[in-house]
N, C-alpha and C positions, 0 to 999 in steps of 0.2 A: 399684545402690542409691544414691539421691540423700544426699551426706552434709552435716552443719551445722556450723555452730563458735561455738558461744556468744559471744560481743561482750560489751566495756563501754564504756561516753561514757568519754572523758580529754577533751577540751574544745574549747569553740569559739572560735575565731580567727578573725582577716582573712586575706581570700582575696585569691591572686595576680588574681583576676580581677575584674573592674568592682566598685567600690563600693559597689555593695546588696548584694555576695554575702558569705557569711560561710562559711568551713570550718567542720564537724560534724568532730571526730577521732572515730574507735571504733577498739577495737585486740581484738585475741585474747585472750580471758582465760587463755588456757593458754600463749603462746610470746609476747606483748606484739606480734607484729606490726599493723602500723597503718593504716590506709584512712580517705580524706579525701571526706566526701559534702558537696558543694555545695547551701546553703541562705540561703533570706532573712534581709531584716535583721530582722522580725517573728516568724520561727521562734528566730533567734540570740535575740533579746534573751527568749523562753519558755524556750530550754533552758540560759540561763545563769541563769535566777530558778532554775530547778528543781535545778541544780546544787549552788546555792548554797544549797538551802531554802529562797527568802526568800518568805515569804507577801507576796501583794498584798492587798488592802484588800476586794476581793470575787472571786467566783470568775470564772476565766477557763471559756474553752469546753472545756480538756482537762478542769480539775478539775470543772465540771458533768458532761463525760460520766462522769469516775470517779465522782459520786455518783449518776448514773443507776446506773450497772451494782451498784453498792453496793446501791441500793435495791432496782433488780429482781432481785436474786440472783444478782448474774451474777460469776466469776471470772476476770479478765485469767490464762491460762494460760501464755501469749508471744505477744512479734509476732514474725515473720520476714521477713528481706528474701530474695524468691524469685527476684526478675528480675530484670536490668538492659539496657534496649533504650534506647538514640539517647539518651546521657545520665541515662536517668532512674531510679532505685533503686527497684521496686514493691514493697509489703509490707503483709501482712494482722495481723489482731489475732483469734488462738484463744481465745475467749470458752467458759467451760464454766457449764452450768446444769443442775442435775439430772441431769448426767451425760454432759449432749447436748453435744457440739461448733457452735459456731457462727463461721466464718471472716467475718473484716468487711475489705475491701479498704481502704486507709488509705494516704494520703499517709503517705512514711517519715519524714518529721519531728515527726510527729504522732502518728503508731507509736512513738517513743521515746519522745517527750514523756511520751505517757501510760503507757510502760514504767516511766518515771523516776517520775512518780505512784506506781505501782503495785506496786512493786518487781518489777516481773515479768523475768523473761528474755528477753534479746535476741540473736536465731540469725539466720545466714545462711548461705546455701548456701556450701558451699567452692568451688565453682569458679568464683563471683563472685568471691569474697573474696580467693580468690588470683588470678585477673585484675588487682585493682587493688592488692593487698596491699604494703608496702613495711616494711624491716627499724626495728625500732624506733629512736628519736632519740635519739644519743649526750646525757649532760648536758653545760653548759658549763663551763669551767672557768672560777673565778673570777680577775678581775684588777683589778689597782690601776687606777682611773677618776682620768684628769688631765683638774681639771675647769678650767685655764687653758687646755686646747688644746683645739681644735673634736676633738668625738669624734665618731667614726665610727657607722655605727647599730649594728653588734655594741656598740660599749662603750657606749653608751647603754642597751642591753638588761641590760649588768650591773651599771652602776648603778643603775637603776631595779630590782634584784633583791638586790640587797645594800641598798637603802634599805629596801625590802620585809622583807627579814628583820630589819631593825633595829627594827621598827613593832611594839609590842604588840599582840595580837589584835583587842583592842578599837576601835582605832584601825584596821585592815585593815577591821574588818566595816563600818564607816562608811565607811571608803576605797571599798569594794567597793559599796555602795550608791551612792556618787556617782559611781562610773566608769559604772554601768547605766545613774544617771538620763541621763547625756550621751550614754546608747551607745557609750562606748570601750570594748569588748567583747574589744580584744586587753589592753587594762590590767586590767580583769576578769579575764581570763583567768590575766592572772601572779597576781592578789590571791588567785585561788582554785587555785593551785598553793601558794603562800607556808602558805597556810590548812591544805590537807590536809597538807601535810607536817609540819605541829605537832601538827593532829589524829590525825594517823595512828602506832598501838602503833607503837614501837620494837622492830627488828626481833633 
């Protein structure tokens, strides 16, 4: 019996690898472990709008198709990532209509995208998942940034994260719009860690 494991997006970053590519993180919703699927700069800068909520001006391709299937009556049930052959992460979208199932094969980045639209659930086979699965990311520990000495790129990272948390909300969410407009999508990345962690009940 083929078994699943629910997923969520934690966020997109710059990848070790050539410069058009961007990390996708998704981790386990039940044990937080983490898997890294490689995606473009075009996909990156979709699923960091969508992370972040930010509406664009008119509808992109994912949101036209979420208003097609709106309209035709159709429900996002899940996507699921089923394969993974010579690099590549394959995955479909379970569409239910009247009761019918309907599987639509779907680039994976696009399969989220419109999960993230949709609020639908995002499943992967476990023996992909744990193929590439790796143990979740310690946090950093905070330290005193000396800003008379050349820092190193860790302490550059905590400075720019202790500046972050110094920044009213208000000022992040304009920060956060201006990182996307440039495409620095790893400074994004912290402005929408900073974010949810304000957002997010105390535990």
């Amino acid at each position: 019996m083929i078994e699943y494991i629910e997923l969520e997006v934690f966020q997109v970053e710059s990848s070790q690898t050539p410069s058009e590519a961007f990390a996708l993180i998704v981790r386990d919703k039940t044990i937080g472990r983490e898997m890294t699927i490689v995606i473009g700069l075009q996909e990156a800068r979709t699923l960091v709008l969508l992370l972040n909520r930010i509406q664009t001006r008119r509808p992109g391709t994912h949101e036209l198709f979420k208003n097609f299937m709106e309209q035709a009556n159709y429900n996002l049930e899940s996507i699921t990532i089923y394969h993974y052959e010579e690099g590549v992460f394959y995955a479909h979208l379970s569409l239910q209509n009247n009761g019918k199932i309907l599987e639509l094969d779907s680039r994976t980045s696009d399969a989220i995208a419109i999960a993230l639209l949709m609020n639908a659930p995002i499943f992967i086979r476990k023996d992909i998942f744990d193929k590439f699965a790796t143990e979740p990311r310690k946090e950093k520990k905070t330290e005193t940034f000396q800003p008379d000495i050349e820092p190193q790129p860790e302490e550059l990272d905590i400075f720019i994260e202790n500046k972050l948390h110094e920044m009213p909300l208000q000022e992040l969410e304009r920060l956060l719009q201006g990182a996307i407009d440039i495409e620095d999508f790893e400074l994004a990345s912290k402005i929408h860690e900073e974010m949810n962690a304000r957002l997010s009940p105390e535990k």
